[in-house]
C-alpha positions in Angstrom: -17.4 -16.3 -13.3 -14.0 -15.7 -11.2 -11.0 -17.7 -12.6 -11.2 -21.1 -11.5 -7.4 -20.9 -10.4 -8.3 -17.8 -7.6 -11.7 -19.7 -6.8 -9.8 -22.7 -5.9 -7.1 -20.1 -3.6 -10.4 -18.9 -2.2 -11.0 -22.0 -0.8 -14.3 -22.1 1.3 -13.9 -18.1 1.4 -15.4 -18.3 -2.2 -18.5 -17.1 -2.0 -18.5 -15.0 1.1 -15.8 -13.1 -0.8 -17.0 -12.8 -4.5 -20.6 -12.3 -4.3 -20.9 -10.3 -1.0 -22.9 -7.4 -1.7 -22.4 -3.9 0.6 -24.7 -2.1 1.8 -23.2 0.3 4.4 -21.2 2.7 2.0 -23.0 2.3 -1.8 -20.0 1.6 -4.3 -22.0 4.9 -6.5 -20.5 7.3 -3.8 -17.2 6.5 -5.0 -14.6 7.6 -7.4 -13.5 3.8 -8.4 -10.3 3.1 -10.5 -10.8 3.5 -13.9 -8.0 4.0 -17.0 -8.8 8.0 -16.6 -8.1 8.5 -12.8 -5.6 10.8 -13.5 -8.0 12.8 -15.6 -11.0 12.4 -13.8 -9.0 12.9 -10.1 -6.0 15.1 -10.5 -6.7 17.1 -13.5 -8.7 19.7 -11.4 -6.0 19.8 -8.3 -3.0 21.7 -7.7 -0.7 19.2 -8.6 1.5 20.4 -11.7 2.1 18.9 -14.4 5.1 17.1 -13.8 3.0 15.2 -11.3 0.4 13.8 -13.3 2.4 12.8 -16.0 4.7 10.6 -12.9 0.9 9.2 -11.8 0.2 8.5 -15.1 3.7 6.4 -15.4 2.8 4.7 -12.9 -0.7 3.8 -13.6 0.2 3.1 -17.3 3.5 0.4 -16.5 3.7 -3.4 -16.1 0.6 -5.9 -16.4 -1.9 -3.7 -15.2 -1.2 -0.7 -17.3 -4.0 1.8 -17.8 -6.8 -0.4 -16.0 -6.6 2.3 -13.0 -5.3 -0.3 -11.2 -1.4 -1.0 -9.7 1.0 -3.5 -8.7 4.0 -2.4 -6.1 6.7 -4.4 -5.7 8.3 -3.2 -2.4 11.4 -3.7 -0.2 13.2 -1.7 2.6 12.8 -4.9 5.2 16.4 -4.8 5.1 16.3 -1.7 7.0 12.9 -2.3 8.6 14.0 -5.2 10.0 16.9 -6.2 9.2 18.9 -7.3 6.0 19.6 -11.3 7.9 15.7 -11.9 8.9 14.5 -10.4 4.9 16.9 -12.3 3.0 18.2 -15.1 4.8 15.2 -17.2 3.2 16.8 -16.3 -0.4 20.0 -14.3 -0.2 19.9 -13.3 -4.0 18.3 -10.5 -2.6 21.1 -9.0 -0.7 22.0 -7.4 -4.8 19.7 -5.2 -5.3 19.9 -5.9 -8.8 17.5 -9.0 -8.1 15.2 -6.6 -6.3 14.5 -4.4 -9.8 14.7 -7.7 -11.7 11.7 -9.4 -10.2 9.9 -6.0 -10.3 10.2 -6.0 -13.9 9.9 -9.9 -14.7 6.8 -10.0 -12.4 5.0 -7.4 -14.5 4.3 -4.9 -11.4 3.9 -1.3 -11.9 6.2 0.4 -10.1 9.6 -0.6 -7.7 9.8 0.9 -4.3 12.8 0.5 -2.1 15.9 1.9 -0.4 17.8 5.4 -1.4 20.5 2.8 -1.5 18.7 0.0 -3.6 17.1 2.1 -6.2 20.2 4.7 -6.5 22.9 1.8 -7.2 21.2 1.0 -10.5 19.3 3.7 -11.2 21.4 4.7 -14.7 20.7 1.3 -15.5 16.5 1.1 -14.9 14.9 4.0 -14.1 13.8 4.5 -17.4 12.6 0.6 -17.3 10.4 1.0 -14.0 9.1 3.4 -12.1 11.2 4.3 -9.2 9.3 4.7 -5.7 11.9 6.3 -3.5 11.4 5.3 0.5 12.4 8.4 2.4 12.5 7.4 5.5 12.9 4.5 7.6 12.5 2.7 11.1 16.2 2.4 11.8 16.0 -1.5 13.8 19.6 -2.0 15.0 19.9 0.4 18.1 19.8 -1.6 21.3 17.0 -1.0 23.1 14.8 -1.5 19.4 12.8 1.9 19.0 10.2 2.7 16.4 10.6 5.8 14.9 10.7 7.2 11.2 13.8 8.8 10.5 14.7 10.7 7.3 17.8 8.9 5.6 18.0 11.3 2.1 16.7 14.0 0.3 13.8 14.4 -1.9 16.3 16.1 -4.6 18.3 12.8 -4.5 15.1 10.8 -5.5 14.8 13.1 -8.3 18.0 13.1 -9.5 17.7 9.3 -9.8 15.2 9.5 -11.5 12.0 8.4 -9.5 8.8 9.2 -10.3 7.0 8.6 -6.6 8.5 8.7 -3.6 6.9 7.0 -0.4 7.0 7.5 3.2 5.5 6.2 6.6 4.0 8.1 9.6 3.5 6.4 12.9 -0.2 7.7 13.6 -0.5 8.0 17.2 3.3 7.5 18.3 4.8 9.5 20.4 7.0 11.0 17.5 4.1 11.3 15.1 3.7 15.0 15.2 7.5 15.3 14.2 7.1 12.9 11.5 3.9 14.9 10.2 6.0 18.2 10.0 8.5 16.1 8.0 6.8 14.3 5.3 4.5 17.4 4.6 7.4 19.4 3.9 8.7 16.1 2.0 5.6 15.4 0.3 5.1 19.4 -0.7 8.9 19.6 -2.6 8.4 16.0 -4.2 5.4 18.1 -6.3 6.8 21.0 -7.1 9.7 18.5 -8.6 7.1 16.3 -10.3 6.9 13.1 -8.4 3.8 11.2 -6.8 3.4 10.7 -3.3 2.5 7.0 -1.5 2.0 7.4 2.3 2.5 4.3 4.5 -0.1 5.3 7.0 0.6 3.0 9.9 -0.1 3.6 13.6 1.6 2.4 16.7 0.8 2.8 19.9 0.8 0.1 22.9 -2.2 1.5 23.7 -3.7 0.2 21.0 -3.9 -3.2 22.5 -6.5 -3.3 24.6 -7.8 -6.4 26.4 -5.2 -8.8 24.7 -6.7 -7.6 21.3 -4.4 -5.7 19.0 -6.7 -2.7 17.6 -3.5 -1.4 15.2 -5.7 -2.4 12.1 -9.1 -1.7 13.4 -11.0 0.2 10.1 -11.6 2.7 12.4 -8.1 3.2 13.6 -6.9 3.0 10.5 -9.3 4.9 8.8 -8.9 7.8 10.7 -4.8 7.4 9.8 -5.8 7.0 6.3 -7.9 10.5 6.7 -4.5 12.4 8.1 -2.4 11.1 5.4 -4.4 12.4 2.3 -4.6 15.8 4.5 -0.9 15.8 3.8 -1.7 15.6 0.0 -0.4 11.8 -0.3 -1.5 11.1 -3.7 -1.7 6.8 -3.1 -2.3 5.8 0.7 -0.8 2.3 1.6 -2.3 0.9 4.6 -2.9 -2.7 6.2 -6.0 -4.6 5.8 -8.4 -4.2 8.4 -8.2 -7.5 10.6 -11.2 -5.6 13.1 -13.1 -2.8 14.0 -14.0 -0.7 17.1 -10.2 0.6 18.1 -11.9 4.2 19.5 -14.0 2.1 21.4 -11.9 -0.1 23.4 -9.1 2.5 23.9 -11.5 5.1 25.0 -9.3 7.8 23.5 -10.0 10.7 20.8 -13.8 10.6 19.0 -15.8 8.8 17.0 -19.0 8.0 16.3 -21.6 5.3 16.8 -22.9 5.6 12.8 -19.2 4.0 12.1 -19.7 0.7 13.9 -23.8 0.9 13.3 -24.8 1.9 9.7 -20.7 2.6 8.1 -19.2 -0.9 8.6 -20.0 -4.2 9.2 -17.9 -7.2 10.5 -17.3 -8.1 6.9 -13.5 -8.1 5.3 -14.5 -6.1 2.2 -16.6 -3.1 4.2 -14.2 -2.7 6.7 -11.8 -2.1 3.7 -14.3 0.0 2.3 -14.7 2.3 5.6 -10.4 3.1 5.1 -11.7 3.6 1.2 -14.3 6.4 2.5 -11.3 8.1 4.3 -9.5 8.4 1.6 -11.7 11.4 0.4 -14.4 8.0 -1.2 -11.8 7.1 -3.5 -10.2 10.1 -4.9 -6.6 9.0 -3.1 -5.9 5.2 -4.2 -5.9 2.9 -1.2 -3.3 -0.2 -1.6 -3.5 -2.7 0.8 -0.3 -4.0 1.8 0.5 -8.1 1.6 1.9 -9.1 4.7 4.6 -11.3 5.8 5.2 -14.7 4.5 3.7 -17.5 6.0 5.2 -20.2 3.4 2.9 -22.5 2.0 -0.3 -20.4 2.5 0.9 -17.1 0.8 -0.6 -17.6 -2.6 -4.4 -17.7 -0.8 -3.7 -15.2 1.6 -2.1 -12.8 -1.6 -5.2 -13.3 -3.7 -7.4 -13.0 -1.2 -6.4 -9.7 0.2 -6.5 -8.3 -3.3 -9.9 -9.7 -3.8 -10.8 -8.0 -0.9 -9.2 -4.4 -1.8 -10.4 -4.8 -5.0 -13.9 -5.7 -4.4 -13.9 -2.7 -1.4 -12.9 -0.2 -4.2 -9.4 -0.2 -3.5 -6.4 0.8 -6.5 -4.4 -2.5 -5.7 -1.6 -4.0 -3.8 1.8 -3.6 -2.5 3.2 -6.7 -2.1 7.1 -7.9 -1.2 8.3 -10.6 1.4 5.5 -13.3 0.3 7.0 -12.6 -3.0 10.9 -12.1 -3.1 11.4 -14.5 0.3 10.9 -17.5 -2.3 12.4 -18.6 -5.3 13.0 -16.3 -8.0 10.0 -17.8 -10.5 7.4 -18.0 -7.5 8.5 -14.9 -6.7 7.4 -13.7 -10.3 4.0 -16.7 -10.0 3.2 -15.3 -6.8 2.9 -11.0 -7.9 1.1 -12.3 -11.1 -1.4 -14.1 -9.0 -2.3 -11.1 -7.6 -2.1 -9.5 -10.7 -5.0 -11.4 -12.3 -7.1 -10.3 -9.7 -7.2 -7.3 -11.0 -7.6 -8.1 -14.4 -10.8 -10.7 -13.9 -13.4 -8.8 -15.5 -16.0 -11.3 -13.3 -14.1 -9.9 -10.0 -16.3 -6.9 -9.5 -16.4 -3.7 -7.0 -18.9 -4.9 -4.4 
């Protein structure tokens, strides 16, 4: 049985979350994590060396070291929103120092941040924690706001600091998408041949995605079909939101899909709508993390655990979690990623 500590986060959510069963995509068709992904995955690709040994650094750092599974601790809000509205709440995090501290102290696998963050201390921890490099960014200060990924280094720079990953995000479905596409392929392509992973924030955007007053930007199919584009581009980790619904194609009438998806792929539950952005991500061979959310306050901890229940139990690699962690005090902050954590190392949690 489930800890009692995440059973009580579950809440009434318990059951329907820990002993739901699917039956839409079979959890055999899967590559699942496993303490050999990197042999069982990448060892056949054409990824070089250099890259598997950065995967395996990765996989094989912090708490959940060489379980298959990972805990990302990340923050570019300050650029993604702004550096007032992401660490007002607890302005020790204005020094980026603080940022690669809780990383460590909270166990997590890997740290991914700002050129700026990352490069001002890098002599200092890059050989502590892996390094996860954020390439390029939604610039949120011109006036009117726009929402576009711009490129704000090099991917030579992230190697000469020393990072082992670096990590990008593609509007899927923006008006600027195909740009972006050109630019983190050509990213993602010299980040091998120098050795490093690749994590793809596959997010899309589109007003058009709101249909009806319902906000289709995390439908499974939606963002499935994002997730399937990104590991195109050779991402080697896809980060993507939790699915909140389904039937995006549907209600904005645009591009194809199929009627299999909504009738015999997915279902209205949590964990198979994960599991239909898992089946994207060629069933498993390119790690799906889920991404935590904003912070809520006093309802974080349940909503943290159970989105990694949810990835975990769909067949996902783990989380990436930030503002419900480092928008608290410093030892919730370090409470808060090890509750997720343990998720991921309860034995009694199993792949659905």
């Amino acid at each position: 049985m489930p800890s009692k500590k995440i059973i009580d986060l579950l809440g009434d959510k318990a059951s329907y979350l820990l002993e739901h069963q699917c039956k839409t995509l079979e959890k055999s068709q899967f590559t699942l994590p496993s303490p050999s992904h990197v042999e069982e995955v990448w060892i056949n690709s054409n990824r070089n060396n250099q890259v598997l040994r950065s995967m395996q650094q990765l996989l094989g750092h912090g708490r959940l070291a060489e379980t298959g599974y990972c805990s990302i601790f990340p923050v570019d809000q300050g650029i993604e929103h702004s550096g007032g509205s992401a660490f007002a709440p607890n302005p020790i995090y204005f020094d980026p120092e603080n940022i690669i501290r809780l990383a460590i102290e909270g166990g997590c696998s890997g740290v991914a941040s700002t050129y700026g963050v990352l490069g001002i201390l890098s002599r200092k921890y890059a050989h502590r924690i892996p390094f996860i490099v954020k390439i390029n960014h939604n610039e949120f200060l011109s006036y009117p706001n726009k929402y576009d990924q711009t490129m704000f280094g090099t991917v030579k720079s992230a190697w000469n600091m020393g990072a082992v990953a670096v990590g990008a995000t593609i509007y899927w479905g923006s008006a600027e998408s195909s740009r972006q596409l050109k630019e983190v392929a050509e990213a993602f392509e010299l980040a091998h041949e120098l050795g490093m992973a690749t994590i793809l924030w596959c997010y899309t955007r589109n007003n058009a995605f709101k249909v009806d007053g319902i906000d289709y930007h995390t439908s499974a199919d939606l963002t499935g079909q994002a997730n399937h584009l990104g590991v195109t581009l050779q991402a080697d980790i896809i980060k993507q939101k939790l699915p909140t619904n389904n039937g995006g194609y549907l209600a904005t009438k645009h591009g194809k899909t199929h009627q299999l998806v909504y009738e015999k792929l997915t279902t209205d539950h949590p964990i198979d709508l994960c599991r239909y952005q898992l089946a994207n991500c060629y069933m498993g061979k390119i790690g799906l993390i889920n991404s935590g959310g904003e912070s809520k306050g006093a309802s974080d901890m349940a909503e943290a655990v159970e989105t990694a229940v949810i990835n975990k139990r769909a067949g996902g690699m783990g989380l990436i979690l930030g503002r419900k962690a480092f928008q608290r005090p410093f030892a919730q902050g370090v409470e808060m990623l090890n509750a997720i954590q343990d998720v991921y190392l309860d034995k009694d949690i199993t792949i659905a």
